[in-house]
C-alpha positions in Angstrom: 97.0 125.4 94.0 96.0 128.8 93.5 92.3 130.1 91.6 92.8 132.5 89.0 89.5 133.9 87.7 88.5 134.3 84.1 88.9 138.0 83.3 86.6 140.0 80.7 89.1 139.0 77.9 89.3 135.3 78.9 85.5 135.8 78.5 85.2 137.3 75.2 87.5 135.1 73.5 86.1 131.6 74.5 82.5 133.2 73.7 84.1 133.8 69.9 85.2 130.5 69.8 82.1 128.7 70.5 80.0 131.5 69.0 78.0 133.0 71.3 77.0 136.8 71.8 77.0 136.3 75.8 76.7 134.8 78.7 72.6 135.1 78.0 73.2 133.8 74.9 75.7 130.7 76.0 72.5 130.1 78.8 69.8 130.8 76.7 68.6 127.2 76.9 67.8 127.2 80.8 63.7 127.8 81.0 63.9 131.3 83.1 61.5 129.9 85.6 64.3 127.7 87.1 67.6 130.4 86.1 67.1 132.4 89.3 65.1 130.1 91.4 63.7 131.7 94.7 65.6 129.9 97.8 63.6 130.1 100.7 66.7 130.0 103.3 65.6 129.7 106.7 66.6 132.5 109.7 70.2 132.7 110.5 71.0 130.8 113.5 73.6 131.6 115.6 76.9 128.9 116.1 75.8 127.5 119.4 72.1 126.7 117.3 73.9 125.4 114.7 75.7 122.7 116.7 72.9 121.8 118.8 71.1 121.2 115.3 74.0 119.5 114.2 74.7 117.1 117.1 70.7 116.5 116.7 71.1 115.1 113.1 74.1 112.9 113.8 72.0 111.3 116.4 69.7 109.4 113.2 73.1 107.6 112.3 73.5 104.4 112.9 77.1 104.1 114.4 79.3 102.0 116.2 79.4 103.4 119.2 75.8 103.0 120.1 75.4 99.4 118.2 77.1 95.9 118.2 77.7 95.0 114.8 78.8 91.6 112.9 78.8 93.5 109.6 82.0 92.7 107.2 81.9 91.8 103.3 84.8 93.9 102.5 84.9 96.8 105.4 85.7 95.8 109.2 85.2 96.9 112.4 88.5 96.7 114.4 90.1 98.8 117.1 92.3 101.6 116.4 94.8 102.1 119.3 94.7 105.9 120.4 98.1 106.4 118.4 97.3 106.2 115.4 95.1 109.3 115.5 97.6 111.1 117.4 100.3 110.5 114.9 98.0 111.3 111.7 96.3 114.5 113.6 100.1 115.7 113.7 100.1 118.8 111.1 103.3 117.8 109.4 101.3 114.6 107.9 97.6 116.0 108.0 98.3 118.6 105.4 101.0 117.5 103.5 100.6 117.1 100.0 102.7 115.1 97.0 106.2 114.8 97.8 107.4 115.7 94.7 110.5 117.2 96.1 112.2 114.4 98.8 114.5 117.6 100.0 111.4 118.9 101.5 109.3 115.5 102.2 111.6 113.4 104.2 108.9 112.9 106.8 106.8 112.0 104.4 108.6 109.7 102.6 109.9 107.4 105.1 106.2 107.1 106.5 105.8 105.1 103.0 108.6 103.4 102.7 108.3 101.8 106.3 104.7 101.2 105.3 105.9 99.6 102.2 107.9 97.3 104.1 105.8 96.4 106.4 103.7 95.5 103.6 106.0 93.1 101.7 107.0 91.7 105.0 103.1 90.9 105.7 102.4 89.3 101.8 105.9 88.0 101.8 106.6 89.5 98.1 109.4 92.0 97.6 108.1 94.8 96.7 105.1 97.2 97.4 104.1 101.0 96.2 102.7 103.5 98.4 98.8 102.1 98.0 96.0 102.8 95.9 93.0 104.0 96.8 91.1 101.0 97.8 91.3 97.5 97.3 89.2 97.0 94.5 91.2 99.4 92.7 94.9 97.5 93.0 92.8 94.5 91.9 92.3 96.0 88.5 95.9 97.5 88.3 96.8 94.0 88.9 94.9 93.0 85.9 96.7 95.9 84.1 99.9 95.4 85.4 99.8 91.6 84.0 98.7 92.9 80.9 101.0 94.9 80.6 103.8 92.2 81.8 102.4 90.3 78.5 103.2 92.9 75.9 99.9 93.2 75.4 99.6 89.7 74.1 97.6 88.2 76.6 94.0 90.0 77.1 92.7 87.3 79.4 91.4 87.7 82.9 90.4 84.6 85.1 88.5 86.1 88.1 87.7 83.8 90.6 83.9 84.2 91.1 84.1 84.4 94.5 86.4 87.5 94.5 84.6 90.4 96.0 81.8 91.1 93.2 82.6 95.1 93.6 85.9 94.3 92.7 85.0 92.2 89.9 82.7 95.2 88.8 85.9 97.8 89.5 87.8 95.0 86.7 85.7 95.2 84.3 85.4 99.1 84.4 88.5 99.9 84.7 89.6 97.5 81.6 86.6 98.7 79.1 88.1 99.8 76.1 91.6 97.5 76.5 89.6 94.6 75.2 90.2 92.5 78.0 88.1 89.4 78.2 87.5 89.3 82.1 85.9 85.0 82.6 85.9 83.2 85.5 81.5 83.0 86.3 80.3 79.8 88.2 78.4 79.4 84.9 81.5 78.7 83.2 82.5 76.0 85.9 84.7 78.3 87.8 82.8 76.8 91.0 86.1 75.5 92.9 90.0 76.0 92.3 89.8 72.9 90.2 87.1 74.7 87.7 88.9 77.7 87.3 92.6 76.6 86.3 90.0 74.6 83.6 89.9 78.3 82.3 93.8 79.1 82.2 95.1 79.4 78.3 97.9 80.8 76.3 95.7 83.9 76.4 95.5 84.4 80.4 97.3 87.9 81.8 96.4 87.0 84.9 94.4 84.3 87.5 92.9 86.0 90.5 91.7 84.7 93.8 90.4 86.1 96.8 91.8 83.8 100.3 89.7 84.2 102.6 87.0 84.6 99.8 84.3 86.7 99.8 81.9 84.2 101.3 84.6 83.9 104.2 86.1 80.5 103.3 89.4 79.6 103.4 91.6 77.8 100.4 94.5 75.5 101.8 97.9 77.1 100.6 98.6 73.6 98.8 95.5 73.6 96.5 96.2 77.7 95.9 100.2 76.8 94.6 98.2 74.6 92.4 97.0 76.7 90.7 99.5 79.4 90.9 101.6 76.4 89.3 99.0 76.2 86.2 99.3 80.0 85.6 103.2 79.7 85.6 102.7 77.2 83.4 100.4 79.2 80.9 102.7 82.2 81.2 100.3 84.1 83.6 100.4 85.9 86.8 99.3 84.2 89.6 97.5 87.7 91.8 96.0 86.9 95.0 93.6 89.5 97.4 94.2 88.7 100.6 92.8 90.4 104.2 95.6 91.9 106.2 94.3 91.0 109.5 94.3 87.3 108.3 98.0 87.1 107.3 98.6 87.7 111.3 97.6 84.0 110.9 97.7 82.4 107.6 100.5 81.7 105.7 101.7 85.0 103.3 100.2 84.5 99.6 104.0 84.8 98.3 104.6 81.6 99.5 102.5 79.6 97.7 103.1 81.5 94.5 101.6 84.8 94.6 103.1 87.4 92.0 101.1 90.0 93.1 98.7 90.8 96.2 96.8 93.3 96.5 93.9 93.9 99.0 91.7 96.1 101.2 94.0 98.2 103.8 91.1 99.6 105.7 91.6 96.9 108.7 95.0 98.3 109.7 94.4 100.9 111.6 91.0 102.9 109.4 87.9 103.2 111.1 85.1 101.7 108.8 84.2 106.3 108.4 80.9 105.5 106.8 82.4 103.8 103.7 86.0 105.8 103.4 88.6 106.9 102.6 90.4 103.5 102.4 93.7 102.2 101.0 94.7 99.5 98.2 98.2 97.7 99.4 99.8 96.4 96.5 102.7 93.9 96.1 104.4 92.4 93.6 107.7 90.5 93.2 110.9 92.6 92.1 111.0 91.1 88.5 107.4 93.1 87.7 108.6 96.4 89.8 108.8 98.6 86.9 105.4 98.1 86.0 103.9 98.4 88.9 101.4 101.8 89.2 101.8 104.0 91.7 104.6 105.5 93.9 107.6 103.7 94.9 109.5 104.9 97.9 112.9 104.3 98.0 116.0 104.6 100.8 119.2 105.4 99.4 122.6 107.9 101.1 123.2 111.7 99.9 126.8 112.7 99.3 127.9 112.6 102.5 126.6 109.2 103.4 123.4 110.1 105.2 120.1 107.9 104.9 117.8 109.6 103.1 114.5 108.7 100.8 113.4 109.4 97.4 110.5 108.4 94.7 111.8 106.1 92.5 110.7 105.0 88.9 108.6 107.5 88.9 108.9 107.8 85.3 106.1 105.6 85.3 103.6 108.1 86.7 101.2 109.9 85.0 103.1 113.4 86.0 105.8 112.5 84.7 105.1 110.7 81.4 101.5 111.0 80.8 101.2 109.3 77.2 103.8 106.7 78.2 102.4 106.0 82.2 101.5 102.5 83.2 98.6 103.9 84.8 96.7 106.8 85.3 97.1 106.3 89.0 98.3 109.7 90.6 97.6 109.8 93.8 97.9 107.1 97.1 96.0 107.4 100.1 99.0 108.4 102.2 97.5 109.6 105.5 95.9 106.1 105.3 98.6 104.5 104.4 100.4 105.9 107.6 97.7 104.9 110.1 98.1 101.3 108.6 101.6 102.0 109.2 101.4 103.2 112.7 98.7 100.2 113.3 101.2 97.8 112.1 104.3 98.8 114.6 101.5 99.6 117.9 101.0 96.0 117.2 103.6 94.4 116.4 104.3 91.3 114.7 102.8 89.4 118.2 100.0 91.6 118.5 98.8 91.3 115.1 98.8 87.6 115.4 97.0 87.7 118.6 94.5 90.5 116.9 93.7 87.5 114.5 93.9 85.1 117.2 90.8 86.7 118.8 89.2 87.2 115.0 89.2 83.4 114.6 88.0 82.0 117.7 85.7 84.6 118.5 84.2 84.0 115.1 83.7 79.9 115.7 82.3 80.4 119.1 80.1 82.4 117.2 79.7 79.9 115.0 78.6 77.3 117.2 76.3 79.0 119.1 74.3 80.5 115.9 74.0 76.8 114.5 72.7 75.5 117.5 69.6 77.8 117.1 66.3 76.1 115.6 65.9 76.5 111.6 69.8 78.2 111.4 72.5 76.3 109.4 76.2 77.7 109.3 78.2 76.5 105.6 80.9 74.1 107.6 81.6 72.6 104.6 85.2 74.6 104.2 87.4 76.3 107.2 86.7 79.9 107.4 88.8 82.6 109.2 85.9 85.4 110.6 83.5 85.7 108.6 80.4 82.5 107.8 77.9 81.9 105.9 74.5 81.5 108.1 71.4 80.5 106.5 68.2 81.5 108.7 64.6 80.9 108.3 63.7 84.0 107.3 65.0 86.0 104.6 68.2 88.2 105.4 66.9 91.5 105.4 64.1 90.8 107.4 66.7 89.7 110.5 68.5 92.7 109.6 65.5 95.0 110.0 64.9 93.4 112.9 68.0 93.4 114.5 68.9 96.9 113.9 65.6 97.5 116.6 67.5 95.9 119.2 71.0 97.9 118.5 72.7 95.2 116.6 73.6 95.4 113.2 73.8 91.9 111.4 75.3 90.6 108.8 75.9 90.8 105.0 72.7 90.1 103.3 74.1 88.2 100.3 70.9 88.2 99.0 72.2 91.4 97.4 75.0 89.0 95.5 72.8 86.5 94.4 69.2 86.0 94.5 69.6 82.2 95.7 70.9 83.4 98.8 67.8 86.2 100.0 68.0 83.4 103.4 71.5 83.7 104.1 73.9 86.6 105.4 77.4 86.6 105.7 78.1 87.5 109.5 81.7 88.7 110.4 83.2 88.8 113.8 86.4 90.3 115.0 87.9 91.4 118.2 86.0 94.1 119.0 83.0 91.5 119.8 82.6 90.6 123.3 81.4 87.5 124.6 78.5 89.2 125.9 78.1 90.9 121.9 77.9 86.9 120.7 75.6 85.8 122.8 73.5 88.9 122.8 73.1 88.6 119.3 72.7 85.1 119.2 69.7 85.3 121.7 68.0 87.9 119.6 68.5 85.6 116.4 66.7 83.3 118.1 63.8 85.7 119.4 63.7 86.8 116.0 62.9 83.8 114.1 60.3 82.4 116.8 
């Protein structure tokens, strides 16, 4: 885009329109004590000063490299194999913008639609767009995607309460205004599956669970057809948010009923980079394709028969049709979307399933280990995948705090989700925690609460 300056006309006329004299006048408000404030810059420094200042300040972060962590809720910390950043460091993806013309963009475009693919062949649905731009974001184009699949009829959203609470909070802001009634708190009985298919009516868009859950637990694919089953029944959508890595494992939401699924894409192949960029996947089945948001990558033959790729439906953008758009999503986190696509074929289908191998079992020996410590209790009551509930005999952030001393950063203090919890944090292990990492931090748990 190019920056074209205001000229003295420009000026003059949108003075006239407001009424103003000028420019003093349209400022006259500011106090002049603060209008020309005296900055007190310090000495110019020269580069080399700057970077030894620099590499002085990153020093006070707390990162990865210098500290074991078993922090999750949302954001993991896997490995990213050295291609990935070699492919998405490669100038013809680092600085490429929109591909609004495919002639131009094939590159481009057949990065998404493989990622697409890969997608659908993950989640098991048919269909995928090129990613939003996290995952609590697809989860309330989900809800606005069912609503829209009900005419507008149906202003009901049954959110499982034990869907990440940020993307409960992203739900209900992106849906103020549509007058969408957005249920589904423990204090209307929405404790268990059972409890919240008690809340599917004729007025439901939409049922939405989280598998693993936010607390880490894990729903059997029987009881979770159940109650996609009761939202077929009332006419809903059945959307499920799901964690990549997982599905390496567990069975793909589309085959127990998922319409849509949507999740976090951060795991495949995105550091955690201090809280983003990140990427929303998003699936659906083929039947709801044309209201999906988002771009939509498609593979189709020119006129002499080669392969070639294109956007497709993208009437339904907001550049296109702006007062007619399913959503006023414009933009996908493409150069994420490519590293989760890159991730995704370094792995393989075997390696991915041996990535979440490792998750899982690492996790439980965790586990087991943190359980057998005086005054700790890990929730067993439900499977989990690799993240647990451990309840400690001190409050959460005081562990923490004490943890972080000894270079370990601990888990989730869920205390910041619900009061009841201050004692418990929600600890997350994956493959990038050594055997030595467990027990090291299981030993200073210990030291910790003695």
């Amino acid at each position: 885009m190019t920056y074209v300056p205001h000229n003295a006309a420009d000026r003059r006329a949108m003075l006239d329109t407001i009424g103003a004299g000028s420019m003093d006048d349209l400022f006259a408000a500011i106090p002049p004590k603060v209008k020309y404030p005296l900055l007190k810059m310090p000495a110019a420094l020269s580069e080399l000063e700057i970077m030894r200042d620099l590499e002085t300040l990153s020093e006070t972060n707390v990162d990865l490299g210098h500290h074991i962590s078993f922090l999750g809720a949302g954001a993991y910390n896997h490995y990213v194999p050295s291609v990935v950043d070699h492919v998405i460091s490669r100038s013809e993806f680092f600085t490429a913008y929109t591909p609004y013309q495919p002639e131009l963009s094939q590159g481009t475009l057949q990065t998404i639609f493989e990622y697409q693919s890969m997608t659908c062949a993950l989640t098991g649905m048919d269909v995928a767009n090129a990613s939003h731009y996290d995952g609590a974001t697809a989860a309330a184009e989900a809800v606005i995607m069912a609503v829209s699949a009900g005419r507008g009829k149906r202003r009901k959203a049954v959110v499982s309460p034990y869907v990440h609470p940020e993307y409960r909070a992203t739900i209900c802001t992106y849906t103020q205004g549509m007058n969408v009634d957005v249920v589904g708190d423990e204090d209307n009985g929405a404790r268990d599956l059972d409890g919240l298919i008690k809340l599917i009516d004729a007025e439901t868009a939409c049922v939405i669970v989280q598998n693993p859950d936010f607390l880490g637990r894990l729903e059997a694919p029987a009881a979770l057809a159940k109650v996609a089953a009761a939202a077929h029944t009332a006419g809903a959508l059945f959307v499920v948010s799901a964690y990549p890595i997982s599905l390496g494992l567990l069975t793909p939401p589309g085959e127990y009923g998922a319409d849509i699924v949507i999740g976090e894409g951060q795991a495949l192949g995105n550091g955690l980079n201090f809280g983003g960029p990140y990427l929303g996947f998003f699936a659906c089945r083929e039947e709801h394709v044309r209201r999906m948001a988002g771009r939509l990558v498609g593979e189709t033959v020119d006129v002499h028969g080669r392969r070639g790729y294109v956007l497709t439906l993208s009437t339904r953008e907001q550049h296109i049709r702006r007062e007619k758009a399913t959503s006023n999503i414009c933009t996908n986190e493409a150069l994420n979307a490519l590293a989760a696509g890159v991730y995704l074929v370094a792995l393989g289908k075997c390696g991915l399933q041996q990535v979440a191998a490792l998750c899982y079992h690492k996790a439980h020996y965790a586990a087991d280990r943190i359980g057998a410590l005086p005054g700790f209790s890990i929730d067993g009551a439900r499977p989990f995948f690799n993240e647990f509930m451990v309840k400690g005999p001190k409050p959460a952030a005081a562990l923490n705090e004490a943890l972080l001393k000894k270079g370990i950063i601990g888990g989730y203090d869920l205390g910041r989700f619900d009061p009841r919890w201050a004692d418990t944090m929600l600890t997350a292990v994956t493959e990038m925690n050594s055997r030595a990492d467990i027990d090291r931090f299981v030993d200073v748990l210990g030291e910790v609460a003695r």
